[in-house]
LOTIGU-652924 format. One record per residue (C-alpha): residue in three letters; x, y, z. Coordinates in nm, 3 decimals. Layout:
residues N
   rest        c1        c2        c3
    ala         X         Y         Z
...
This chain:
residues 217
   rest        c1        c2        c3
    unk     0.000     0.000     0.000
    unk     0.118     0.357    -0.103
    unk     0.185     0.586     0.192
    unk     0.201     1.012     0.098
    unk     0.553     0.992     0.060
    unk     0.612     0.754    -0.202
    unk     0.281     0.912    -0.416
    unk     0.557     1.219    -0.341
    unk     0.858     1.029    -0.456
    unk     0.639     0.893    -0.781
    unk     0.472     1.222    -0.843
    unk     0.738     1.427    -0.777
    unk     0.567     1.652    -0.582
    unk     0.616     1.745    -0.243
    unk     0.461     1.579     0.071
    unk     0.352     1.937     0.179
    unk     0.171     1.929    -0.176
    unk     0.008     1.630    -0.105
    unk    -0.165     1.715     0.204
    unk    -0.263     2.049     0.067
    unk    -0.436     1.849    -0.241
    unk    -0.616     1.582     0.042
    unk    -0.716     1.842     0.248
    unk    -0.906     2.042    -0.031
    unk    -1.053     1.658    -0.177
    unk    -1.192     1.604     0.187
    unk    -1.342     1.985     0.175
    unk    -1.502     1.942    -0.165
    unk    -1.608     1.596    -0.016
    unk    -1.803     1.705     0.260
    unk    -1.961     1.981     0.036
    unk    -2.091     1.716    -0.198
    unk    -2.225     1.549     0.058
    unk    -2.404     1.829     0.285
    unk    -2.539     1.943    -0.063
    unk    -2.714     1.563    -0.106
    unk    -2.861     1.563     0.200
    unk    -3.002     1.898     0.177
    unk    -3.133     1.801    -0.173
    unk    -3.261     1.473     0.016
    unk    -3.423     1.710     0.285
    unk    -3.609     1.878    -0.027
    unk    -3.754     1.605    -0.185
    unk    -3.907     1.476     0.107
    unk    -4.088     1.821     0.161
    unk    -4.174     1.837    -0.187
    unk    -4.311     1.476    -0.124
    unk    -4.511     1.587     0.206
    unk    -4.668     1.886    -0.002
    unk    -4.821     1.624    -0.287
    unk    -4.958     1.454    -0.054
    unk    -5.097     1.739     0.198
    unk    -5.225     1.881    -0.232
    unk    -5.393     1.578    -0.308
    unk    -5.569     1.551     0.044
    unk    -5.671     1.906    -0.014
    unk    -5.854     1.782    -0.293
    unk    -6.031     1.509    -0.180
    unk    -6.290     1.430     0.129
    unk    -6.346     1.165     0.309
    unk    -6.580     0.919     0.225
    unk    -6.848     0.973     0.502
    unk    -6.879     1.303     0.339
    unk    -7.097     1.144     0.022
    unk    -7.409     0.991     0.086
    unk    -7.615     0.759    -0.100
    unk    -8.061     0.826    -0.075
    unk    -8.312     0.844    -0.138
    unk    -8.484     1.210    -0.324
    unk    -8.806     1.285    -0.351
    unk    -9.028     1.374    -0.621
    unk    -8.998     1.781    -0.669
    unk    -9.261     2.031    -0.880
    unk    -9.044     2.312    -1.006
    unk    -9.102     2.656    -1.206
    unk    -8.781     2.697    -1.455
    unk    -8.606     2.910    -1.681
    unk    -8.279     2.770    -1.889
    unk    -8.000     2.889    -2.055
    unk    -7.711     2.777    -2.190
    unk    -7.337     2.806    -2.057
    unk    -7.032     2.774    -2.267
    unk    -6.885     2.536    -2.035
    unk    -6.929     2.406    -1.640
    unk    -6.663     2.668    -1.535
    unk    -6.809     2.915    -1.249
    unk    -6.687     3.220    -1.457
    unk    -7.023     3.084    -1.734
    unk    -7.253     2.899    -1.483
    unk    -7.240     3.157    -1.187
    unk    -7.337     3.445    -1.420
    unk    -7.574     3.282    -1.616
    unk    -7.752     3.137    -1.317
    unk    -7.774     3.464    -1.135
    unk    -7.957     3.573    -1.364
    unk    -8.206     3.307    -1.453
    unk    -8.298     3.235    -1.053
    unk    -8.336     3.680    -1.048
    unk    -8.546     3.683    -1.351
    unk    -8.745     3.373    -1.235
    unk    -8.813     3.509    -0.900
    unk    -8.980     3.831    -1.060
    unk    -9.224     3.624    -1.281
    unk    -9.301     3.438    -0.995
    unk    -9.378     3.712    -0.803
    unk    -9.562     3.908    -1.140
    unk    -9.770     3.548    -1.153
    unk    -9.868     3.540    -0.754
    unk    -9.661     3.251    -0.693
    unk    -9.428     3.182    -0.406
    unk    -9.195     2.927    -0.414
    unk    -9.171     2.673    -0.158
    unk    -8.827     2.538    -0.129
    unk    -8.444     2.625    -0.193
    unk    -8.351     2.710    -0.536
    unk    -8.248     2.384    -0.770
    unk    -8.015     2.392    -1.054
    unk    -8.013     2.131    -1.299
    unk    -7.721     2.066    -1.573
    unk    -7.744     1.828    -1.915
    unk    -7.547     1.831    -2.210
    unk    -7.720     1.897    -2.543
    unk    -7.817     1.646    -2.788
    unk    -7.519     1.565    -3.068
    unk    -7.364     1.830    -3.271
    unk    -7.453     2.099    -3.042
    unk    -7.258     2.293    -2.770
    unk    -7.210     2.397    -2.414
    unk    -7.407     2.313    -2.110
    unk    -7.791     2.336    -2.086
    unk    -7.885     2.490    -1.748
    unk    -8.205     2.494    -1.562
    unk    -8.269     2.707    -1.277
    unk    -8.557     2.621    -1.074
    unk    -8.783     2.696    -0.736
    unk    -9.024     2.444    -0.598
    unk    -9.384     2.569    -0.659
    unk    -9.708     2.390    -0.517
    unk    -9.812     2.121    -0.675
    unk   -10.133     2.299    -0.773
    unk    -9.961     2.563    -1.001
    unk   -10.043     2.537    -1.395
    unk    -9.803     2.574    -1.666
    unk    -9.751     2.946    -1.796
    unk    -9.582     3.078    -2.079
    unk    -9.336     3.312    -1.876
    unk    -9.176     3.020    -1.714
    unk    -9.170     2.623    -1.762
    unk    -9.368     2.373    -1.479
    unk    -9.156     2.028    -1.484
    unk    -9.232     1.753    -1.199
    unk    -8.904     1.546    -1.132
    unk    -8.973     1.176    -1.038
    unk    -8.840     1.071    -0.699
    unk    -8.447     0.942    -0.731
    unk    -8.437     0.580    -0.589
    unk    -8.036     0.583    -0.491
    unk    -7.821     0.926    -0.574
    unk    -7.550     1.039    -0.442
    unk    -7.521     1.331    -0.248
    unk    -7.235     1.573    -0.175
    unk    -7.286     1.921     0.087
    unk    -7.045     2.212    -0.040
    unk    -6.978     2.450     0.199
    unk    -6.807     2.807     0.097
    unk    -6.778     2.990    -0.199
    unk    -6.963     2.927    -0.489
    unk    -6.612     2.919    -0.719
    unk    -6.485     2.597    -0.560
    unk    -6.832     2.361    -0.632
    unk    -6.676     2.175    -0.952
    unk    -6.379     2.074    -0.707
    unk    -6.678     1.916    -0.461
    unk    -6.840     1.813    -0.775
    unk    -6.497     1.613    -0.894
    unk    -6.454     1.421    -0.592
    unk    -6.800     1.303    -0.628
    unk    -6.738     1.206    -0.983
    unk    -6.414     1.028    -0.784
    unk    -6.637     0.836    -0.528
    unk    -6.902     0.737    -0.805
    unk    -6.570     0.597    -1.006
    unk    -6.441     0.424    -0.652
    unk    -6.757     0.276    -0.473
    unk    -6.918     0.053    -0.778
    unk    -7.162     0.299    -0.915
    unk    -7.218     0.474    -1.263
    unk    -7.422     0.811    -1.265
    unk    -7.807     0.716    -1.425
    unk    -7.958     1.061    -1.474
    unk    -7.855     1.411    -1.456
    unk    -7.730     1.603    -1.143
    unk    -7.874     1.843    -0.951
    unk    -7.752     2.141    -0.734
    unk    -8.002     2.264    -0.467
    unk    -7.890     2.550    -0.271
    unk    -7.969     2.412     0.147
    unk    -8.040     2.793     0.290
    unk    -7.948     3.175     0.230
    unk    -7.631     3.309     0.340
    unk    -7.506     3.687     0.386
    unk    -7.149     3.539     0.404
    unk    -7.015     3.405     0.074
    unk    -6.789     3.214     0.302
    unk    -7.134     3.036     0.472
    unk    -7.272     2.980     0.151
    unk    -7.375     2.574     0.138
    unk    -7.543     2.367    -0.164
    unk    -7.579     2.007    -0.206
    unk    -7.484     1.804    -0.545
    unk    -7.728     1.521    -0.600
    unk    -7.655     1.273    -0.862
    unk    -7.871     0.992    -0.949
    unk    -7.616     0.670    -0.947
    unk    -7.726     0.289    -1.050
    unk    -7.502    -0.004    -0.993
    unk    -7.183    -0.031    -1.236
């Protein structure tokens, strides 16, 4: 085995040389390494913050639940959205439920439960999203050409969602229950609905429930 002063003797360097060169291999050494396990230290944190992301974006499973809805008489008005994104439904439904409210109230009516919003797509080769905004009317009241009268059948087994907060962050809640339809054995058998549980001065309080009607996959 070589000792420093024959790699001196070979190299004809000097041993002083030597030590100067080891010295500065075991500095850049222990750089190297701190600088791993900082970059180790990283990529755990960067691991921790996925998972505290994807948690963020889910709910636990207690938070859907599958019953029973019953049959509902509503008054509507529809229009049509570009897309399901809050900046063309939130608008668009504003409007409808405000405009709704004011033939109701030119007609004599008063509604009788919370607001309900209802979404389909439109047949082939057309576009956007068809929306429906409705308020429960008595079951006495008579079609009438400022508004539509539709009677929804009672849902057997949907699946049912609260949102709580604002209004902007309802297709997250909506794709986690698109998530537990996909995880628990079910297939969605009808369209959804959105039904707005009670008035709220603070955005913040604002809660609605997404009911979808779900069959057995």
């Amino acid at each position: 085995m070589f000792t420093i002063g024959d790699f001196a003797r070979h190299g004809r360097v000097s041993i002083r040389m030597l030590r100067h060169l080891r010295g500065m291999l075991r500095l850049r050494r222990a750089e190297l390494e701190a600088a791993l396990a900082d970059a180790s230290a990283r990529l755990v944190q960067v691991k921790a913050r996925l998972r505290s992301i994807e948690n963020e974006g889910s709910m636990p499973q207690e938070d859907v639940v599958i019953r029973h809805l019953p049959a509902v008489r509503l008054a509507e008005l529809t229009g049509r959205a570009a897309s399901f994104s809050p900046h063309e439904t939130g608008p668009l439904i504003g409007g409808l439920f405000e405009e709704l409210r004011r033939r109701l109230d030119t007609a004599g009516i008063t509604p009788c439960g919370p607001r309900t919003v209802r979404f389909e797509t439109p047949g082939e080769g057309d576009y956007g999203i068809v929306v429906h905004a409705g308020l429960p009317v008595p079951s006495d009241v008579a079609e009438c050409p400022d508004f539509q009268v539709v009677s929804l059948p009672p849902v057997e087994r949907a699946a049912t969602i609260v949102h709580r907060g604002l209004a902007h962050g309802l297709l997250s809640t909506g794709q986690t229950l698109v998530r537990w339809v996909d995880a628990h054995g079910y297939r969605f058998d009808g369209h959804a609905r959105e039904v707005t549980l009670g008035p709220a001065e603070n955005p913040d309080e604002w809660m609605a429930e997404l009911q979808a009607p779900v069959a057995a996959a």
